[in-house]
C-alpha positions in Angstrom: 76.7 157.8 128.4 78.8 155.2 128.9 82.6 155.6 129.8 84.8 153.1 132.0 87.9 151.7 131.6 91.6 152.4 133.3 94.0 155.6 133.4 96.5 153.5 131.7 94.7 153.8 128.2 92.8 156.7 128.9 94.5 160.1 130.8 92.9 162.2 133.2 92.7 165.2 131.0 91.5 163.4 128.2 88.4 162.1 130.9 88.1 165.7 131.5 88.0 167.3 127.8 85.5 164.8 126.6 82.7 165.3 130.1 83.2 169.1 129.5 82.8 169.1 125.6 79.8 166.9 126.4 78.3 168.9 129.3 77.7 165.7 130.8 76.3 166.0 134.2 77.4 162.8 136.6 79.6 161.3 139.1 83.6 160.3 138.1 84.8 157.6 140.2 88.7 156.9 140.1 89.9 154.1 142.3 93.6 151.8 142.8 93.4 149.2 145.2 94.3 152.0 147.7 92.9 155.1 146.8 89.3 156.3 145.7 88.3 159.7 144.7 85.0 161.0 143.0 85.0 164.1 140.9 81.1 165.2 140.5 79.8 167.7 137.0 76.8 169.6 136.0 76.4 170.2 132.7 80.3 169.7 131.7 81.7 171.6 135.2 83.6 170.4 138.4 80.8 170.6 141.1 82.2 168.5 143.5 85.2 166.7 144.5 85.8 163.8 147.2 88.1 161.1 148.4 86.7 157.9 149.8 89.9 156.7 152.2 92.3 160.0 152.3 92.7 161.9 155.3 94.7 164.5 153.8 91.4 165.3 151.7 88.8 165.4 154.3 88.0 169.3 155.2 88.3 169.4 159.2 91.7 167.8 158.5 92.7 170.7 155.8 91.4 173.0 158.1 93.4 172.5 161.1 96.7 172.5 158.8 95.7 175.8 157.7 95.6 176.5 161.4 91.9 177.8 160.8 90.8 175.6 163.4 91.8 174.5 166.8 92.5 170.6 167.2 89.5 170.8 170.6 87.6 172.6 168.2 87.7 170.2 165.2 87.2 166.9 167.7 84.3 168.9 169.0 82.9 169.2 165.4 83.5 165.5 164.4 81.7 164.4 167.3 78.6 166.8 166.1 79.1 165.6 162.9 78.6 162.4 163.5 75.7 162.3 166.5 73.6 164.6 163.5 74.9 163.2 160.3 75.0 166.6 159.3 78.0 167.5 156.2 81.3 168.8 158.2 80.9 172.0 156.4 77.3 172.8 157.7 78.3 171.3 160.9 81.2 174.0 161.5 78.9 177.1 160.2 76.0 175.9 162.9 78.8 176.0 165.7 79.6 179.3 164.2 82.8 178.4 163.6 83.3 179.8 160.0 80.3 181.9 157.8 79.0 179.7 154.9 82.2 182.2 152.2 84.9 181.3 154.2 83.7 177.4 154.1 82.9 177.7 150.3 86.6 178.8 149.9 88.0 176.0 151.4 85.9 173.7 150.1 87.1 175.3 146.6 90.6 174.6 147.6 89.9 171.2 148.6 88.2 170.0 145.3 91.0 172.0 143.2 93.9 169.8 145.1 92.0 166.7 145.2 91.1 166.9 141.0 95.2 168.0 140.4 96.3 165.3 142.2 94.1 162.7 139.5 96.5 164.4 137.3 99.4 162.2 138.4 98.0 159.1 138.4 99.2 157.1 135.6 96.6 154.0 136.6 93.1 153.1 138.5 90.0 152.2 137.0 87.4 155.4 136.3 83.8 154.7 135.8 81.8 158.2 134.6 78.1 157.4 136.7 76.0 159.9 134.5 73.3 161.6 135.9 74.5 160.8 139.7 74.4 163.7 142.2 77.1 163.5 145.0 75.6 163.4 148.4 75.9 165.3 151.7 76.9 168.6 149.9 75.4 171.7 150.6 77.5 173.9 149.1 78.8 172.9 144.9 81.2 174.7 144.1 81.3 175.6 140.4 84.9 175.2 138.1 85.2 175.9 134.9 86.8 172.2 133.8 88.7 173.6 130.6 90.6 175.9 133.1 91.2 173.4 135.3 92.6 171.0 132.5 95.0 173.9 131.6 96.5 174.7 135.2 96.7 170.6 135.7 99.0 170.3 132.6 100.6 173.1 133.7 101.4 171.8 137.0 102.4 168.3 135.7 104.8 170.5 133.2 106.3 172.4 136.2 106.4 169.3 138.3 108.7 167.1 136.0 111.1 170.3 136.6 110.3 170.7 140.1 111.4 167.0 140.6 114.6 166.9 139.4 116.0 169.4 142.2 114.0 167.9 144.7 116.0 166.2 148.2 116.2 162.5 148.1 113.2 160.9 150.3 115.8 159.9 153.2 117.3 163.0 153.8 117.4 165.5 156.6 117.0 169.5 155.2 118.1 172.3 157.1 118.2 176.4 156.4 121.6 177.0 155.4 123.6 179.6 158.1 125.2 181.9 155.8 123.7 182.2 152.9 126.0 183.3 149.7 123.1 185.2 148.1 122.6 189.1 147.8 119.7 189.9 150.3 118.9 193.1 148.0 117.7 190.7 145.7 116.7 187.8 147.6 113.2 187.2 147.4 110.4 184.9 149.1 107.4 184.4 148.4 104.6 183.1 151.6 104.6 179.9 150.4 108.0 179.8 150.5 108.2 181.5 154.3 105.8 178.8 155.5 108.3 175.8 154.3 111.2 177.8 156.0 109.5 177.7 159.4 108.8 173.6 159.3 112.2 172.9 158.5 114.4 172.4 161.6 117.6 170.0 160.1 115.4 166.9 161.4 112.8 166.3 159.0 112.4 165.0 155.2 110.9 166.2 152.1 108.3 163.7 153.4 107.8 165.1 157.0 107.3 168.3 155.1 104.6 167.9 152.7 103.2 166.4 156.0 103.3 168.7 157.9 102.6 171.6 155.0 98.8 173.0 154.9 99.6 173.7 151.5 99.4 170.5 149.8 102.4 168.5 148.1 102.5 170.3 145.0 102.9 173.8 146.7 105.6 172.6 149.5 107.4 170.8 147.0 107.5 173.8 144.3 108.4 176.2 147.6 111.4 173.8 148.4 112.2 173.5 144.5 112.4 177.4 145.1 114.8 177.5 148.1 117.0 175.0 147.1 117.4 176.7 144.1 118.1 179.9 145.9 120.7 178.1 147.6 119.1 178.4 151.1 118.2 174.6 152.2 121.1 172.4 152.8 121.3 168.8 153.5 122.5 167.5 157.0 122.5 164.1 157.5 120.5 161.0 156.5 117.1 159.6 158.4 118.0 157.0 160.2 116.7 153.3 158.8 116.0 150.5 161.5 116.8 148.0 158.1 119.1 148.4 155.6 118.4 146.0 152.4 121.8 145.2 149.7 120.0 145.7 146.5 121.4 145.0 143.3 122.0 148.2 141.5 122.3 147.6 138.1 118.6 145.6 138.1 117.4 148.1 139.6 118.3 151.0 137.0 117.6 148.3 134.6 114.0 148.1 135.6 113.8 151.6 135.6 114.9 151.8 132.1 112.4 148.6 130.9 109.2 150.1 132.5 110.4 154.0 131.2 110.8 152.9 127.4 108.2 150.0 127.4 105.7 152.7 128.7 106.7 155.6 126.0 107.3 153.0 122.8 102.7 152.1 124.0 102.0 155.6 124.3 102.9 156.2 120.8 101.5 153.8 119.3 98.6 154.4 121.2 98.6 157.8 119.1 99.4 156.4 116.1 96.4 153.7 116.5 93.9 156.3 118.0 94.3 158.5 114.8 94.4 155.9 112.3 92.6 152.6 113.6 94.6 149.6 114.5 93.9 148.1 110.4 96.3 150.8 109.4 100.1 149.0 109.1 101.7 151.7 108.2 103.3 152.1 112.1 103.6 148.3 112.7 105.5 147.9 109.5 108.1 150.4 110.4 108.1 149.5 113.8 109.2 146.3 112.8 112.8 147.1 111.7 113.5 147.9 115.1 112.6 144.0 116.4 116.5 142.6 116.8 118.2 142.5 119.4 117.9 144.0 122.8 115.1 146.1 121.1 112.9 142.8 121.2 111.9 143.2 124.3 110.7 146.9 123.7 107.6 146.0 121.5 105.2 149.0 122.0 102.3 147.1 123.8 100.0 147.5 126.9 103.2 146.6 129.5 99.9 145.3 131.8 99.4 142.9 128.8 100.5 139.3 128.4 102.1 140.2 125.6 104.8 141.8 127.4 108.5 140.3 127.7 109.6 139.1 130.8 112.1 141.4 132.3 114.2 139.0 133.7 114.7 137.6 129.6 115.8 141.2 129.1 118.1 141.1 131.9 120.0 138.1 131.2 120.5 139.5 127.9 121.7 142.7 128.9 124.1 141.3 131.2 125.2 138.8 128.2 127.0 141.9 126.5 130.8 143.0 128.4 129.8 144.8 131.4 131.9 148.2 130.4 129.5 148.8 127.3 126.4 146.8 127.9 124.6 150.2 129.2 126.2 152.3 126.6 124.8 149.9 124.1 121.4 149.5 125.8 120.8 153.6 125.7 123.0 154.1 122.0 119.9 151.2 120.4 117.1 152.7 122.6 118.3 156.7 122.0 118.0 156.2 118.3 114.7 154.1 118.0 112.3 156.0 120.0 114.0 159.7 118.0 112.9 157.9 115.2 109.6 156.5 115.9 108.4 160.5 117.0 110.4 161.9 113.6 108.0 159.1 111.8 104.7 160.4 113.8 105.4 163.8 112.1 106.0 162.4 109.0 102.9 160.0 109.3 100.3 162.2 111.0 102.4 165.9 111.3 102.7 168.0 114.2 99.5 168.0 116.9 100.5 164.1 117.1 104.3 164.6 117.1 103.6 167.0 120.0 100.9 164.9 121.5 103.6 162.1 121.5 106.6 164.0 123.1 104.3 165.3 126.2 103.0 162.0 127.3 106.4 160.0 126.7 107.7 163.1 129.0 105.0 162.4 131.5 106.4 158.7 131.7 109.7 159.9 133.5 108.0 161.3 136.5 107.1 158.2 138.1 111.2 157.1 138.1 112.3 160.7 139.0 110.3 160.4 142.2 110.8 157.0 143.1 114.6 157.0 142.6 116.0 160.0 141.5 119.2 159.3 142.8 119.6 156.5 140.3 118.2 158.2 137.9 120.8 160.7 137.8 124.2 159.1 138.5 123.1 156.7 135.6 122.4 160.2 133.0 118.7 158.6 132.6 116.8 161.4 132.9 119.6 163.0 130.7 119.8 160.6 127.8 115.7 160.5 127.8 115.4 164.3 127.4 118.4 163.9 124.8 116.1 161.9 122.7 113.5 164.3 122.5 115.2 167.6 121.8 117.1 165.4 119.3 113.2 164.4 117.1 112.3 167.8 117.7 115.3 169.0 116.3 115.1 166.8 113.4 111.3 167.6 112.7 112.1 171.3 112.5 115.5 170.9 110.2 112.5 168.7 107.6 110.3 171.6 108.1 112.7 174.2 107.5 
């Protein structure tokens, strides 16, 4: 079987549904020019699970933040390790350290959080290496890959909410003093506990997931939690050795240029998936949209040469009066992408109108976590969910 190509035409899940359906058995290699991980199968289920250059992945490393091991201990077991060549995991059971369960639990754990976090990448290339085996593993754990596909788009659901309530990055958190909640019905939960004890008013959000032996997903939900229960308060800023004057309004602009650009090629993606890219019927009402600002938001690969330059687009933006130019920017971009999803339904009816709105939703994640200050004292995040809940208004007034 051959299957290659890059996240940005081709999601995770997708990967996933079509190795499981096929009970392929192989070796999934993801990679940026940064990161690398390798997701192994047998006969259509997660075996294995790896990354190439990430600390936060390796097992000895998970371990100790878990506070299963002691640091002399681990350092005694790399050293092992490595004089043997033996798999960390074997290694730790030979020093009797752990019994061969307790290291096939965490080596569950460490698979499960390496495959969810595939889940956010919007890019890398993937190559699927059928038939390979993953070396220098002793124990496979076995995961059923249509579960794992479920909780992933679950988390990635949860996590667009988690990360609007999130801290800004530079910000220091501290347990608020008096809390104005009734401790009848003030609840936490362990996870939740664990984030309270790491958090002294001089760390991040950053520091946190850190210093958290629970992973980014589960120390970000657990502050998501405690800030909404009111209990975490900001005190103060981190400190920055260098301060850099940035131009605001580009910046938001970008946001908005890559956000639309990004959603307008995922649905016609769909569109072009379902019926071929012969079929006109999407082009030609796509079309009515090409004037004005909305030139430069043409629905292709934004990677592709075809794309507009963004500096054209913000010359022209700033060409309109600077006291409606954004207003006019969101009013032409609000009403063509509610549109273009309405015409999905009508075209190809609801699994691809619904298909559309959850990877167009997936698309704001990337700005919410880069710069989610912006993103809300410009109503970005607001106007973009407007649109939606606006189509799926209109699709269910035309189905009655």
């Amino acid at each position: 079987m051959s299957l290659s190509g890059n996240l940005k035409t081709v999601s995770f899940p997708d990967i996933l549904q079509l190795l499981a359906t096929g009970k392929k058995t192989g070796t999934l290699e993801c990679k940026t020019s940064s990161r690398q991980k390798e997701v192994a199968f047998k006969d259509g289920n997660i075996i294995f699970a790896s990354s190439v250059n990430a600390s936060e992945d390796l097992l000895g490393n998970m371990l100790l933040k878990k506070g299963k091991i002691s640091k002399t201990d681990l350092e005694r077991a790399i050293t092992l390790h490595k004089q043997t060549g033996r798999q960390m995991g074997t290694t730790l059971i030979d020093m009797n350290l752990f019994t061969k369960e307790e290291i096939a639990e965490c080596l569950k754990l460490q698979i499960e959080e390496i495959v969810y976090n595939l889940f956010s990448w919007k890019e890398g290339d993937f190559v699927f290496h059928e038939g390979a085996a993953p070396k220098n593993t002793p124990f496979l754990i076995e995961l059923n890959t249509m579960n794992v596909i479920m909780e992933g788009t679950r988390r990635i659901d949860e996590w667009m909410e988690i990360q609007k309530v999130l801290p800004d990055d530079d910000v220091l958190l501290s347990i608020v003093k008096s809390p104005r909640v009734n401790r009848e019905e003030l609840v936490i939960s362990l996870d939740e506990f664990r984030v309270l004890a790491l958090i002294n008013g001089e760390r991040t959000l950053a520091d946190l997931i850190s210093l958290s032996p629970m992973g980014e997903f589960v120390t970000c939900r657990a502050v998501y939690r405690l800030t909404n229960q009111k209990l975490l308060e900001v005190v103060g800023k981190k400190n920055s050795e260098t301060e850099i004057k940035e131009d605001e309004e580009e910046v938001v602009m970008s946001i908005i240029f890559s956000l639309y650009n990004s959603c307008f090629y995922k649905i016609r993606n769909i569109v072009d998936g379902i019926l071929g890219e012969q079929n006109t019927n999407f082009a030609s009402f796509a079309a009515q949209y090409r004037t004005g600002l909305m030139v430069f938001f043409p629905g292709v690969d934004p990677a592709s040469d075809l794309m507009p330059s963004f500096d054209k687009f913000l010359n022209a933006v700033r060409s309109i009066p600077a006291s409606v130019r954004y207003h006019t920017l969101m009013t032409a971009l609000h009403r063509m992408l509610s549109e273009q999803l309405v015409y999905v339904h009508q075209l190809l009816g609801a699994g691809p109108f619904r298909e559309s709105i959850t990877k167009v939703k997936r698309e704001i994640s990337d700005p919410l976590a880069t710069r989610r200050e912006l993103v809300k004292s410009y109503g970005i995040e607001d106007n973009f969910y407007g649109i939606l809940k606006q189509a799926d208004k209109i699709v269910k007034l035309v189905r009655g």
